[in-house]
C-alpha positions, -999 to 999 in steps of 0.1 A, spaced: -70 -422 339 -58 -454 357 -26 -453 369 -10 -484 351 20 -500 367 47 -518 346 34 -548 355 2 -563 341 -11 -581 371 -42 -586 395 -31 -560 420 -54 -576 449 -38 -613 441 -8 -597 444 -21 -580 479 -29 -606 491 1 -633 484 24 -602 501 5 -606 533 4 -641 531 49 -642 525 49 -614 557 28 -633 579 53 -667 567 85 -646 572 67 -635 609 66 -673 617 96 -681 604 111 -657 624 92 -669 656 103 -706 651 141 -695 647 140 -678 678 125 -703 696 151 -731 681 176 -704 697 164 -706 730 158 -745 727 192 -742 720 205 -722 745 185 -744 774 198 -775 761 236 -762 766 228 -751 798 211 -784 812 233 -806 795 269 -817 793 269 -822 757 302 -820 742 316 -784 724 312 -797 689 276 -803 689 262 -771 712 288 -754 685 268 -772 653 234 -761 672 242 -723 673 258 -725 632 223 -740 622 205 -715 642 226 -680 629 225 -700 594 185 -703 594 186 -665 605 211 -652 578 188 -670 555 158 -653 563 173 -623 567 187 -623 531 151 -632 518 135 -607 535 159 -582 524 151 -600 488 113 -597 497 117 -561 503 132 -546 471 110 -571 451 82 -551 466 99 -517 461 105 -524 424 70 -532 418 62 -495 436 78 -477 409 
């Protein structure tokens, strides 16, 4: 007998968008850190003033609080549709 999940779907479409939102998360990921260290260089080089180096580092941990939430989102999508 096929095993039949509770979902009636196309189980390689399915496959294949998950590798497709890791492999997006991955960059995204990537790209923050490198805005961090962009970031980080541009305080160090320059004498820009408290507010803005402070702005720069809130967008940054903001951009990474966001991904992490949807990847923690991502991940018990994906452990639902295992049961």
């Amino acid at each position: 007998a096929k095993k039949k999940s509770i979902f009636d779907d196309r189980q390689l479409e399915i496959e294949e968008l998950t590798n497709i939102i890791k492999m997006d998360l991955s960059s995204l990921n990537k790209q923050i850190a490198q805005l961090q260290e962009l970031s980080k260089k541009q305080r160090e080089s320059t004498s820009q003033g408290h507010h803005i180096s402070s702005h720069s580092s809130s967008v940054v941990v903001a951009l990474q609080s966001k991904l992490a939430n949807m990847s923690n989102h991502f991940k018990s999508v994906l452990e639902v549709r295992s049961e």
